[in-house]
C-alpha positions in Angstrom: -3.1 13.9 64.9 -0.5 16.3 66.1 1.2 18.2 64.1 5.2 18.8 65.3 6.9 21.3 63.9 10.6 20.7 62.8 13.0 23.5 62.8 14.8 24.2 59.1 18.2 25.7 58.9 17.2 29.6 59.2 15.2 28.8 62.4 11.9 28.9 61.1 9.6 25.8 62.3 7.3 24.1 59.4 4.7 21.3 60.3 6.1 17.7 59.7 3.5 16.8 57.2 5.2 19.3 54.6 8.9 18.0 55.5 10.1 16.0 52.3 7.1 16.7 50.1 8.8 19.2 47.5 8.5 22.0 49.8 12.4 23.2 51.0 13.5 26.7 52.2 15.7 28.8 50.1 18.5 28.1 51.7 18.7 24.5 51.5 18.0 24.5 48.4 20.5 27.0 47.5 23.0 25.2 49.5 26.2 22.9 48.2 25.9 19.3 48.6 29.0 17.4 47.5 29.2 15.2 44.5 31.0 12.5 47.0 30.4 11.8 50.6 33.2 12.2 53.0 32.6 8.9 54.8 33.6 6.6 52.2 30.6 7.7 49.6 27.9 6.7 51.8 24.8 8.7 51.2 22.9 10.7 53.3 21.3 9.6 56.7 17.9 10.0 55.6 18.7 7.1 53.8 17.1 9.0 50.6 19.6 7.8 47.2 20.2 11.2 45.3 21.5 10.7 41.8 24.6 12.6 41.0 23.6 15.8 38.8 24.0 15.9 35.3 26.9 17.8 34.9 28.9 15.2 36.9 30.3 12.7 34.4 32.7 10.2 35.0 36.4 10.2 33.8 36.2 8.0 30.4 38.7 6.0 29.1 41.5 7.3 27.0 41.1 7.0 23.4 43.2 4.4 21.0 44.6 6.4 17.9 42.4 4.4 15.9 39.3 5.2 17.9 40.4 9.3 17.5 41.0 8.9 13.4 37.4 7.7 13.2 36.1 10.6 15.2 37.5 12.9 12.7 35.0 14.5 10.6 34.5 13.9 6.9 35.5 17.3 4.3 32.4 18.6 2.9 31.7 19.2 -0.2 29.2 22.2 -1.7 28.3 22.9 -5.3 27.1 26.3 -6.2 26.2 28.0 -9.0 27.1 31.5 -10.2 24.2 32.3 -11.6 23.8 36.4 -11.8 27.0 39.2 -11.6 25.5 42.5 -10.3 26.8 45.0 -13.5 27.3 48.1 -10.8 29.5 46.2 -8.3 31.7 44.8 -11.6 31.4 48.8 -12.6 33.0 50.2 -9.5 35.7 46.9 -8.8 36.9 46.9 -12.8 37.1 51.3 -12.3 39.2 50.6 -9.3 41.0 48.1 -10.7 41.9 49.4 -14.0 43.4 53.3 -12.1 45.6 51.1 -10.7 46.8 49.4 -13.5 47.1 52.8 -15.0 49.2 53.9 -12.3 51.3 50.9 -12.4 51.7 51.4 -16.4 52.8 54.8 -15.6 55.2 54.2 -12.6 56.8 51.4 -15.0 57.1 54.0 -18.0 59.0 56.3 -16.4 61.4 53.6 -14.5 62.1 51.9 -18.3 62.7 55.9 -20.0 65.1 56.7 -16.5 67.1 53.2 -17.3 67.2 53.7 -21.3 68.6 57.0 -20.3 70.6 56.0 -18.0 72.8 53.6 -20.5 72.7 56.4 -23.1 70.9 54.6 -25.7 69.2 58.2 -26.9 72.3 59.8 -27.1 73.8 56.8 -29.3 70.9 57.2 -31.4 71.5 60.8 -31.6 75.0 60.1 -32.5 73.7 57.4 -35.3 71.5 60.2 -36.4 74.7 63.0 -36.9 76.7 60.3 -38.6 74.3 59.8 -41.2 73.8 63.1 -42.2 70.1 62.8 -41.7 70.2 66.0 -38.8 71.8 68.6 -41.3 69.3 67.4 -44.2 66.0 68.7 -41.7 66.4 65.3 -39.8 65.0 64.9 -36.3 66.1 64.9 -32.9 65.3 62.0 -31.0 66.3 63.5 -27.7 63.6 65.9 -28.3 60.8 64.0 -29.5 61.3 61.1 -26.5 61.9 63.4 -23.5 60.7 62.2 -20.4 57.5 64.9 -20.3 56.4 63.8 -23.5 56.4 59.8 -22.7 54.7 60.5 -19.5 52.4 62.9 -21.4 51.0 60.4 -24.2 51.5 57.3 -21.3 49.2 59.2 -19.3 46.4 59.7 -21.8 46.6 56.8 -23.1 46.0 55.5 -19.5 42.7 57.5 -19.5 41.4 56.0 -22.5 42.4 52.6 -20.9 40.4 53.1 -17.4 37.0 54.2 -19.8 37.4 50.9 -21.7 38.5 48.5 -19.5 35.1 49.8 -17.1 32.9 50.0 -20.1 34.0 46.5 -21.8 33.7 44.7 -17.9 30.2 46.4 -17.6 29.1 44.8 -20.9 30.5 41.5 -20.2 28.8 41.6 -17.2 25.2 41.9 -18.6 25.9 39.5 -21.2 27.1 37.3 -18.8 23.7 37.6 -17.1 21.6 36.8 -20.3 23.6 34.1 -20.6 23.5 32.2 -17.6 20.1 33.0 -17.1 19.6 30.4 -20.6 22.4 28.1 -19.4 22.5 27.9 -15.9 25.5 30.1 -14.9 28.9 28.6 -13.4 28.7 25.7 -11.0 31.4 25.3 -8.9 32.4 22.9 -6.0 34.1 23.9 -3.1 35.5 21.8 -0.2 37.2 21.4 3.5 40.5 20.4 2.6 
């Protein structure tokens, strides 16, 4: 048999035996085709029916409301369990935490003395004081003893002594918190999509 050679796109002649049997040059293969024929959606003339690729789909119907609400996912639902607290993270978060309650506490001192003084409530209790006698006799001075550097003073060391207990007491709490829930289980909580 003779073998005739057809020509391909690029010029380049391959035997007709290899024609249609897998075997395509690069550039037909890269090439376009369109998803619809231009004459009406007739197919090729090699007569060969080519399924429409994969990524072709159809326009679909519209959806009914009541269709769409059923396509809505359910919430989910988890339960967990809080079962250990690691004592060095509730170390450095209660530390934190408790400096700025301490500076809060402070702020909040001063702002209460500046209004109390403000309405002269420690000079009418100085007055009170020289009315009684009490000041003459070796009495005190209440304008002395409450001024605003003392408050702050004593406010501020208490606040020290406040930030070493609150982060001491937290740590504890923490271990026990571990030897407990390692006998009972720990928390169990349930979280969901609302």
């Amino acid at each position: 048999m003779s073998e005739q050679s057809l020509p391909n796109e690029e010029g380049m002649e391959f035997p007709e035996e290899h024609v249609g049997k897998g075997r395509t040059s690069r550039s037909t293969a890269s090439s376009p085709r369109p998803l619809i024929a231009e004459d009406g959606g007739a197919r090729e003339a090699s007569g060969s029916a080519e399924p429409a690729p994969a990524s072709f789909k159809p326009a679909s119907k519209i959806a009914k409301p009541s269709e769409r609400k059923s396509s809505v996912p359910r919430a989910r639902r988890m339960k967990l369990s809080l079962t250990k607290i690691d004592p060095w993270s509730v170390t450095k978060v209660s530390f934190l935490l408790s400096i700025a309650g301490a500076i809060i506490q402070i702020v909040a001192v001063a702002l209460i003395w500046a209004l109390l003084n403000a309405i002269g409530l420690f000079d009418n209790i100085t007055q009170l004081i020289d009315s009684t006698g009490l000041k003459d006799s070796g009495g005190f001075d209440i304008a002395s003893i409450l001024g605003i550097g003392k408050v702050l003073s004593a406010t501020t060391i208490f606040s020290i002594f406040e930030i070493v207990l609150i982060t001491v007491l937290a740590t504890i709490g923490a271990f026990l918190y571990n030897i407990t829930s390692a006998l009972v289980g720990g928390l169990h909580v349930t979280l969901g999509d609302d």
